[in-house]
C-alpha positions, -999 to +999 in steps of 0.1 A: -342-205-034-355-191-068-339-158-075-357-128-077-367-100-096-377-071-069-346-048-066-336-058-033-312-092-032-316-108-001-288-113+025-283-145+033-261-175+048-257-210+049-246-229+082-237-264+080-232-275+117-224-239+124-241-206+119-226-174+105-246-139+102-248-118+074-257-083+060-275-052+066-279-018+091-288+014+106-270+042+127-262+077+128-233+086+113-228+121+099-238+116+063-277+106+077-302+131+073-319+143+106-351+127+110-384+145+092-420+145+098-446+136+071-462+166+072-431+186+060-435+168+029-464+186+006-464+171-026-456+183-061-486+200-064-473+227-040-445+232-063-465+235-095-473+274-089-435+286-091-422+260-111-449+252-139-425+246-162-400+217-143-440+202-129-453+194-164-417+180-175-422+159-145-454+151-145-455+133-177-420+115-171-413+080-161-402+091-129-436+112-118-457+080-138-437+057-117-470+042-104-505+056-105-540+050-100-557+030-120-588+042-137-611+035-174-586+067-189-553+045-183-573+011-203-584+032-226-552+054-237-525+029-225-536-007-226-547-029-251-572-057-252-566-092-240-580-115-267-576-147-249-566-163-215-535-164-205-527-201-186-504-205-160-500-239-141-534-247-134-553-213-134-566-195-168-564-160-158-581-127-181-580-093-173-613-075-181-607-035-189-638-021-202-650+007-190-661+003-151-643-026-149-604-027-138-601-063-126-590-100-132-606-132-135-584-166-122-605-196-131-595-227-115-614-259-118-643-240-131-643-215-100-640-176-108-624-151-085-622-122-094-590-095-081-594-058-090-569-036-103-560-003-079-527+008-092-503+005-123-466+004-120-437+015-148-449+021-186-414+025-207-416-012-213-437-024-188-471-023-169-475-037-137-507-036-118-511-041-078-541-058-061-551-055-026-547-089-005-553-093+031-532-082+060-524-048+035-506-065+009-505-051-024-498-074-049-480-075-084-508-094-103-494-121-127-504-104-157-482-079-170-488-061-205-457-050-227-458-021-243-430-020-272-449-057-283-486-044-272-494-077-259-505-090-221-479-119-209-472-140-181-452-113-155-437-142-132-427-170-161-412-142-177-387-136-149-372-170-153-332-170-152-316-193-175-284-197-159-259-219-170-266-243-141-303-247-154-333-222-154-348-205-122-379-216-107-407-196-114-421-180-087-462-179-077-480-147-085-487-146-046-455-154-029-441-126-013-413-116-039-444-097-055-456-082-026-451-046-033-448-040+000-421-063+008-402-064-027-407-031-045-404-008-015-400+024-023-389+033-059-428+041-072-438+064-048-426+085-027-419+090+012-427+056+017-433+038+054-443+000+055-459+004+085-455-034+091-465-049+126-447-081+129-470-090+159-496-092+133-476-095+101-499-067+088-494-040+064-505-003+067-483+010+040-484+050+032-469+071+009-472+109-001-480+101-034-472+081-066-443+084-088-410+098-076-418+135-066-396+165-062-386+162-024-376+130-034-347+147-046-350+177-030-360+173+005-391+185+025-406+214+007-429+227+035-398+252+051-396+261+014-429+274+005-429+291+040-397+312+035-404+318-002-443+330+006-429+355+035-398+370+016-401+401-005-411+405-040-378+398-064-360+394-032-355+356-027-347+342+004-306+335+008-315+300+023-342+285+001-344+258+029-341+232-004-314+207-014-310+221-050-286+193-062-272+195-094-243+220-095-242+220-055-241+184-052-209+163-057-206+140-087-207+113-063-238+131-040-256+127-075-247+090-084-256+080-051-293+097-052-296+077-085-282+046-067-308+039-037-328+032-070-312+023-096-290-005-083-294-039-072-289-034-037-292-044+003-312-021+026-290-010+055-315+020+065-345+039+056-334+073+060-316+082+031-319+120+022-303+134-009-267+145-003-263+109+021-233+088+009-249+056-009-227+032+014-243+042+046-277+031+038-266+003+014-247-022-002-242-030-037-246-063-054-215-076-075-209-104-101-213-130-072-248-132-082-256-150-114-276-128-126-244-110-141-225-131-161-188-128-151-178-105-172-200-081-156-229-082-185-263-082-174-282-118-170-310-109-151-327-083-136-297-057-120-307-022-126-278+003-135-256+011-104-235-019-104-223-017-144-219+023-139-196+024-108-171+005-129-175+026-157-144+048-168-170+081-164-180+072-131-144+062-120-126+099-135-148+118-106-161+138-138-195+128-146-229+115-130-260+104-139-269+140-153-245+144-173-267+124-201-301+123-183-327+153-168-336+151-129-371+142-142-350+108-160-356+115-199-320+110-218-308+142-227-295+130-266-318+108-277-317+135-310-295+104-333-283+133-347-267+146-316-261+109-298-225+111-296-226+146-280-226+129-248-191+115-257-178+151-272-169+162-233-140+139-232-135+122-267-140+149-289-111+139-313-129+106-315-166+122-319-150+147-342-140+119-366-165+089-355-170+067-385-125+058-380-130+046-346-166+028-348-155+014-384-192+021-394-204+047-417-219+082-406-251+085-402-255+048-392-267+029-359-231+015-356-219+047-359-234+060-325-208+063-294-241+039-273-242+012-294-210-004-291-201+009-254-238+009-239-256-022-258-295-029-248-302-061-233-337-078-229-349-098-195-388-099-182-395-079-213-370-053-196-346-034-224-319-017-202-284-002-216-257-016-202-234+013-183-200+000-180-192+019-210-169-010-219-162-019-256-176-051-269-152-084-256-170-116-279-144-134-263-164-132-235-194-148-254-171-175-267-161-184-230-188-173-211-222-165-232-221-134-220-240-109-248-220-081-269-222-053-285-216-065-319-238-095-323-262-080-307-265-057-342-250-085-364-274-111-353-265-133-387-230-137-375-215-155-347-193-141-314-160-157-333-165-131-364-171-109-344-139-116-322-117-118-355-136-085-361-129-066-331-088-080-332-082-071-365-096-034-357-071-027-328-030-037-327-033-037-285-056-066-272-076-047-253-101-077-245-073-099-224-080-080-191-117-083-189-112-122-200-086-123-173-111-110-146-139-126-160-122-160-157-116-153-123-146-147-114-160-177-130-133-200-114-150-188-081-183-193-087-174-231-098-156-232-066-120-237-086-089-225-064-064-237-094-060-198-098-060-188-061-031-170-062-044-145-087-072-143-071-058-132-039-034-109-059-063-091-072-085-083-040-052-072-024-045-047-047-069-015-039-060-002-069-082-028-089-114-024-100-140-025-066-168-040-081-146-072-092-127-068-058-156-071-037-176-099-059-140-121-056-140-114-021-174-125-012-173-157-041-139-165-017-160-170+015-163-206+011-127-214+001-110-234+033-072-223+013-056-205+048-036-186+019-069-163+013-063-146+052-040-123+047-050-110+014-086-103+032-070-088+060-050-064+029-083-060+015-097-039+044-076-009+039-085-007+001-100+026-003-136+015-017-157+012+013-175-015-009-142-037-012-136-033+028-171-041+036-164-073+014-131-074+028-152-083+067-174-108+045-146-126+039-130-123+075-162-140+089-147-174+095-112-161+097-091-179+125-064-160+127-055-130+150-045-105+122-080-111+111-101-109+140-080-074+147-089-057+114-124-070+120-128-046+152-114-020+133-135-018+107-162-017+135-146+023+139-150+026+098-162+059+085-189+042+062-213+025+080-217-006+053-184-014+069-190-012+102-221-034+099-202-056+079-176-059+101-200-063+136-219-090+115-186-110+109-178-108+148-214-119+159-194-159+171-164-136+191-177-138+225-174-103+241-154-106+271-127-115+250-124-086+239-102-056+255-125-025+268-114-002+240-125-028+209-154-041+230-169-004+231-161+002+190-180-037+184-210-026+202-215+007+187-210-014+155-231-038+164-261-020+178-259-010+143-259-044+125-291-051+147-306-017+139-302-029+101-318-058+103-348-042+124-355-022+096-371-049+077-385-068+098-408-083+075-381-101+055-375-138+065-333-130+060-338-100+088-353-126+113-327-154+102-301-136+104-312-120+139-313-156+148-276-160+138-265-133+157-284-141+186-275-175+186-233-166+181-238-146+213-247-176+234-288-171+232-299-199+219-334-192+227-338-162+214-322-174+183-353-200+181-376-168+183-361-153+151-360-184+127-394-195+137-403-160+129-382-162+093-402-196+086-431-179+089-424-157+068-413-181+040-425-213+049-400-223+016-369-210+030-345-236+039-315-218+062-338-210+088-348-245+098-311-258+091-301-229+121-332-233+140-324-276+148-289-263+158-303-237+184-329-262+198-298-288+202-282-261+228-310-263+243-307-294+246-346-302+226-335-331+205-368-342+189-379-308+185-347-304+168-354-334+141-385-323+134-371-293+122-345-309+100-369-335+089-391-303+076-362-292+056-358-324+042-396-325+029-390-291+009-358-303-004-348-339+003-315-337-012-305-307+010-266-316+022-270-288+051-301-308+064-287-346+058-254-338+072-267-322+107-297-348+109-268-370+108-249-355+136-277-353+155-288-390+152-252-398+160-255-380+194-290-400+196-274-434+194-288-441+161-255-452+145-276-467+111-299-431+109-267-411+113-251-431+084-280-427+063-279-391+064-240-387+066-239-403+034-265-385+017-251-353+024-218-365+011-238-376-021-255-341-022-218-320-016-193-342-026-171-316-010-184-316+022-157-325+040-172-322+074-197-353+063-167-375+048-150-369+082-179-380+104-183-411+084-146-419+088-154-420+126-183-434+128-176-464+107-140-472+120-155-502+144-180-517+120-170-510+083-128-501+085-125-503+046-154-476+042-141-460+072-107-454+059-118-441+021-142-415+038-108-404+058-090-400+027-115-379+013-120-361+040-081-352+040-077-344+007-107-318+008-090-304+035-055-310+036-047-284+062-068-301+089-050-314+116-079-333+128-089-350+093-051-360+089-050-373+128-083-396+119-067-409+087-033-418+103-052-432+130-070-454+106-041-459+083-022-474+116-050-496+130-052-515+089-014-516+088-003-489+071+023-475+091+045-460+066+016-439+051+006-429+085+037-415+095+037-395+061+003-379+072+013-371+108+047-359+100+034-321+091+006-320+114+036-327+142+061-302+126+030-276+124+010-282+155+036-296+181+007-287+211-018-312+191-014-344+221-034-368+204-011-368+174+022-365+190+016-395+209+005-413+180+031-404+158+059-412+189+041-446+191+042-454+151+084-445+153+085-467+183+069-494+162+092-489+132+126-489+152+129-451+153+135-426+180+103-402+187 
């Protein structure tokens, strides 16, 4: 799957023989506003009269330009010509701007379509413009014209991540990442409702109107007007039926209304009202997605809520977002003169006497507070400051490529100058802790467990930094080390809401007792990102064993897992992961529903088809079952997931050589598939022992804790005469698991055999 650029990351799981849900939500808690009609919102026309002065500031902002209409006065003040076509893959495309035009050509094989333009998005770096496709889709177009270089470009191609792994696929114009229905949602307009019918995957989408308005941040105005109109001249009302923010409003009330959108997020709701708590209508994306590199720099496209919640402002309780920037977005000390006033508040002795702590002269770029602790980085034509606050670490490039502060300026010189720079500068090395978490997070992300035990140590500890907490605990999920349990289980009492909502991630295949316990809970959390977390993690527990008391918390919790995932229905991960639900509560065919519904969605998207064969083999549809596999094979024929359950399934089907076939693909695809190695070990022990035996051994030592895997190996190990090794294998599995028959009787026969007593 191609990552994306839309603002929402998509929640989603991989099941190899088994299913697992994932994320999102909806409930009532106390922090939700009470539901509101449209027609108490009236638009910031309504508020120009009284407020003339705060209207025009907004009206020309960023915020109130969000997205508008296009018409000849935007090409004509805004947009520049476009000299030549613009080719991408087989389609020469040319947008035509003069006046009572507004449209695009796509030639293809010498046939001309032509698409017209009906609104513009952004305009600090970027315009965007939106075309209406059928079923009420507005579409991002795949021209895209930057406005720093004054030049049209190719919008998708320039999204492409260039991860260390190898670039990103580019995505079509017309997949439904660009739908601006789907993918932008609501952070161009305002009061915005889908309006999406899944029984005819249709679109009636409304808004109040373009750009971010007032009672997007203020709340319904309508009760406003009505008490301000009826009170007394110079006598204002004592309730101005408003939500004034700013000094009424926590620092944290104001971060989140930033956050829902400015951050890189998950949807758990649609009804978040200013004042709300962030984490009960979302969830924040961490450094387990590689568009951060692991240090926490922006790779890709992340927005600004993940970098500032780990920031030392945001973290003192002192400051938000308007500390530095006006409600209507513009920065408040963009003055060079004045730039390090934002610092004065708390670093006034270093403001005060600037040029000995930056080691650049007065008056200079280097000089300013922002460009060392908030460096500009560039993706999709995209300059955005980087708000971690967080001093420049080249070490970081040297291990990581990660971008700094320092060469970003001192583009002639290379991260290990810069490095020698930074270390000579300052006695205390103040780069080893990042490097330490950074590494961590790296090690996870390669799937390295060398450094568990720091790992664990780290999530444990609620002291440490949330947004690494929760990115190691979710980049732990696939680790098989038993060792990871209890520091999970720790991990739910940490007092970030994100790190305990991880925390449940983690717990999703937990085994043991302790886990499943702190699982229900969480389900009585007072955040609801942790309660759907936590109901999502229990979707495999079968209900009735549960006690009445934890069965009541897990369906409250649950009913608001579901709710989440309702409330986008029009993205393939709500159905699949609908499915997954379904399907861990015994309904298999309501499971097929959902990922037959996520397929159609994205036809592309692999997980649903993987989950979909396993819920037509409960129902006992074997062909049907194939065919679904055999689909996912077609859109990605090297796909373990698919290979390794095709195999089981041909296995069940009698087809010994098909189920080989597959089983060893898979194991070629994931050599650390265990589960494949293990299946081959079986199924080869009558007809190929030698093979048989060296899939066992693999199998083992992926997953040396298995009592199962180290029962087939002994087994094998015994039947080609090696007794003495298979005693060493069973001898643990014994001490550990004396109830495991099978492998006490083996074990009592092999001493037999060598002489010894059982």
């Amino acid at each position: 799957m191609p990552y994306l650029s839309c603002r929402f990351a998509l929640a989603l799981c991989l099941g190899i023989a088994a299913t697992a849900t994932n994320v999102a939500a909806t409930a009532t808690p106390k922090a939700t506003a009470p539901p509101v009609s449209a027609q108490a919102f009236t638009g910031s026309a309504s508020c120009r009269d009284c407020h003339e002065k705060f209207y025009k500031l907004w009206s020309t902002s960023f915020h109130g330009l969000a997205m508008r209409p296009y018409d000849d006065t935007v090409a004509a003040t805004l947009l520049g010509p476009q000299d030549a076509d613009i080719v991408i893959g087989q389609a020469a495309y040319r947008m035509r701007l003069g006046a009572g035009e507004g449209f695009m050509e796509e030639r293809i094989d010498g046939q001309t379509k032509t698409y017209p333009i009906a609104q513009v998005l952004g305009g600090k770096n970027v315009f965007y413009f939106l075309t209406p496709l059928e079923k009420g889709r507005l579409q991002t177009m795949p021209l895209a014209y930057d406005v720093r270089r004054k030049e049209w470009y190719d919008m998708a191609g320039s999204a492409m991540r260039h991860f260390p792994s190898g670039p990103s696929q580019t995505l079509h114009w017309k997949e439904w990442p660009y739908t601006f229905n789907t993918g932008c949602y609501g952070c161009h307009v305002s009061q915005l409702s889908t309006n999406y019918d899944p029984q005819t995957d249709t679109y009636a989408t409304t808004w109040t109107e373009p750009g971010i308005n007032c009672e997007t941040c203020h709340g319904p105005g309508q009760e406003h007007i009505r008490v301000c109109l009826a009170a007394p001249k110079d006598n204002p009302p004592k309730d101005m039926k408003l939500i004034r923010g700013g000094s009424s409003f926590t620092h944290a009330q104001q971060n989140d209304l930033c956050g829902i959108c400015h951050a890189k997020t998950v949807a758990l709701t649609t009804s978040f009202g200013p004042g709300d708590r962030y984490f009960d209508h979302f969830d924040l994306i961490g450094y387990e997605n590689p568009d951060f590199y692991p240090d926490g720099r922006d790779l890709g496209e992340n927005y600004t809520m993940t970098s500032w919640a780990r920031s030392p402002c945001a973290q003192s309780g002192k400051l938000d977002c308007m500390h530095c920037h006006t409600s209507s977005g513009r920065y408040k000390f963009a003055d060079p003169a004045k730039a390090n006033d934002a610092c004065k508040p708390c670093h006034a002795d270093r403001v005060d006497n600037a040029p000995s702590h930056t080691h650049h002269p007065a008056g200079s770029p280097g000089n300013r507070c922002v460009s060392c602790h908030m460096p500009a980085t560039e993706f999709a034509r995209m300059r955005r400051s980087d708000h971690s606050m967080l001093p420049p670490t080249p070490g970081a490039t040297m291990a990581h490529g990660s971008p700094n502060a320092c060469n970003l300026c001192h583009a002639d010189k290379d991260a290990a100058w810069a490095d020698g720079q930074v270390r000579a500068w300052h006695a205390n090395d103040y780069q080893a802790p990042a490097l330490a978490k950074a590494e961590l997070v790296a090690a996870a992300r390669r799937g390295d467990w060398s450094n568990l035990p720091a790992m664990l140590d780290f999530v444990a500890d609620g002291k440490n930094d949330a947004v690494y907490a929760a990115s190691l605990l979710r980049l732990l999920r696939p680790c098989l080390d038993g060792r990871k349990w209890p520091a999970a289980v720790a991990a739910t009492t940490a007092p970030s809401p994100l790190v305990r909502a991880a925390a449940a991630e983690a717990l999703t295949d937990g085994p043991t007792p302790e886990g499943q316990a702190a699982l229900v809970r969480l389900c009585g959390d007072e955040y609801r990102l942790v309660r759907v977390r936590a109901a999502a993690a229990l979707s495999n527990v079968p209900r009735d064993s549960l006690d009445p008391a934890a069965r009541e918390a897990v369906d409250r919790a649950t009913a608001e897992f579901v709710a989440s995932l309702d409330t986008r229905p029009d993205l393939w991960t709500s159905q699949y992961n609908l499915g997954n639900h379904a399907l861990g509560q015994g309904h298999a065919d309501q499971a097929v529903g959902y990922y037959e519904k996520a397929r159609l969605l994205d036809p592309t998207a692999i997980p649903p088809l993987i989950n979909l064969s396993i819920a037509l083999g409960r129902l006992e549809r074997p062909e049907a079952a194939e065919q679904a596999l055999n689909d996912a094979l077609r859109l990605a024929p090297d796909g373990a997931a698919a290979h390794f359950n095709l195999g089981l399934l041909l296995a069940e089907r009698h087809d010994p050589a098909g189920a080989e076939k597959h089983l060893r693909a898979a194991f070629r695809a994931d050599p650390s598939l265990a589960e494949a190695a293990y299946n081959l070990g079986i199924l080869l022990a009558a007809t190929n022992p030698e093979d048989a035996l060296r899939f066992a051994r693999k199998a083992s030592g992926l997953r040396p804790g298995n009592p199962r895997y180290a029962y087939a190996l002994a087994f094998l190990l015994a039947r080609s005469g090696q007794s003495g090794e298979a005693l060493a294998v069973l001898g643990p599995v014994v001490a550990a698991r004396p109830d495991y028959t099978d492998a006490v009787r083996l074990y009592g026969q092999l001493l037999r055999q060598a002489g010894q007593k059982p």
